[in-house]
C-alpha positions in Angstrom: 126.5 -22.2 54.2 129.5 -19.4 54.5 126.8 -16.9 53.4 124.5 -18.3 56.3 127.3 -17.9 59.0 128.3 -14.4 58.0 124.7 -12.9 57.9 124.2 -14.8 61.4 127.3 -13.1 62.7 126.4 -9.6 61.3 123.3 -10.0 63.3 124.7 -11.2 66.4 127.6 -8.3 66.2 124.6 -5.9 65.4 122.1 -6.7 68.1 125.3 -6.3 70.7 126.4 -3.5 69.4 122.5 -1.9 69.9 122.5 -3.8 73.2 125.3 -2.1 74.3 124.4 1.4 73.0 121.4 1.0 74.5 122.7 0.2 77.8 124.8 3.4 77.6 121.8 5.2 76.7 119.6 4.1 79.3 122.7 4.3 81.9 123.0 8.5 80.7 119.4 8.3 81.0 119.6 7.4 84.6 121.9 9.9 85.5 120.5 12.8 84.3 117.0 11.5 86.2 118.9 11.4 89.3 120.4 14.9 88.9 117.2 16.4 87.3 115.5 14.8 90.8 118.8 15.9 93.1 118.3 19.4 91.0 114.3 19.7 91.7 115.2 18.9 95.8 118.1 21.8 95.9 115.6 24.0 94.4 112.6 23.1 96.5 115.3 23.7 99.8 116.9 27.6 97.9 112.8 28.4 97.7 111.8 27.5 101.4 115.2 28.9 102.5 114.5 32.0 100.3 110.8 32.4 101.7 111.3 32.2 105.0 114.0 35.0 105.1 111.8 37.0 103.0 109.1 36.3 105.7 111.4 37.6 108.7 112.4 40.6 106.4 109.0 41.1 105.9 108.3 41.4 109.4 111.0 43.5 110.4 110.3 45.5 107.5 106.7 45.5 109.4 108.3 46.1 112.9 110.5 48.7 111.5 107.9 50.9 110.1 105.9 51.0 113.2 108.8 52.1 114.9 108.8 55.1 112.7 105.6 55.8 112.2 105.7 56.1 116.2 108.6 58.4 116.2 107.0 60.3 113.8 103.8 60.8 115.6 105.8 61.4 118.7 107.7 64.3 116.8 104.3 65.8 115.1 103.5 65.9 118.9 106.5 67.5 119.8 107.1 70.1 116.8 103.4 71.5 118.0 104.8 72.2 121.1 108.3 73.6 120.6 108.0 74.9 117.4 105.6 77.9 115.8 103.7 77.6 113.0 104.0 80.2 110.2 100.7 81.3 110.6 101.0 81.8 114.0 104.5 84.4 113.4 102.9 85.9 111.1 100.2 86.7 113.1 102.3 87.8 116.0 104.4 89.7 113.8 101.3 91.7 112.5 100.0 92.5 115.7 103.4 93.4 117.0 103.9 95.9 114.4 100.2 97.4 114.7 101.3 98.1 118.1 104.5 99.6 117.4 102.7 101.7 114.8 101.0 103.2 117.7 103.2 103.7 119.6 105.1 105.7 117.0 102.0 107.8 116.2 102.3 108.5 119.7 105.4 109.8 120.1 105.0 111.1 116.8 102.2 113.4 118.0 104.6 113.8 121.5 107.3 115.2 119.3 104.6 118.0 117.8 103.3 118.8 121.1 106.9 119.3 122.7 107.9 121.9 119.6 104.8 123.4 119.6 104.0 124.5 122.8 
């Protein structure tokens, strides 16, 4: 009966000792469920924070480009008015020296008539 007893008692000390590793295992368990659900929330929050601020920098962004592409316009708008194109001085300048070829020929043919008469 000693060997009946010690056997009983090995499995009583054995089933509490699994009992109570199990509890600690399911109590870890538990915990790290909690903070796996407490870490999903935080993350859910950071992404609807996140999008909504890249939402409003999105429409600055939007508002911001208008703004330029309106000064822009405005100064294409100006730069034809105050400004000449290249085309247009070169032009000018060709004429004006056509003209001042002329008028050199004139005087030219001034400066012959003078010595020769």
């Amino acid at each position: 009966m000693g060997g009946f007893n010690l056997t009983a008692i090995l499995q009583v000390i054995t089933t509490l000792v699994i009992a109570i590793i199990g509890f600690f295992i399911k109590r870890e368990l538990s915990k790290l469920e909690k903070a796996d659900e407490d870490n999903k929330n935080r993350i859910t929050g950071i992404e609807r924070d996140l999008n909504c601020k890249i939402d409003k920098v999105r429409t600055e962004g939007e508002r911001c480009n208008c703004e330029v592409l309106e000064k822009l316009n405005e100064f294409k708008e100006d730069v034809s008015k105050e400004y000449v194109r290249k085309e247009d001085y070169l032009q000018t300048t060709g004429e004006i020296m056509k003209r001042l070829d002329k008028i050199y020929d004139m005087l030219y043919e001034m400066k012959g008539n003078v010595r020769g008469s």
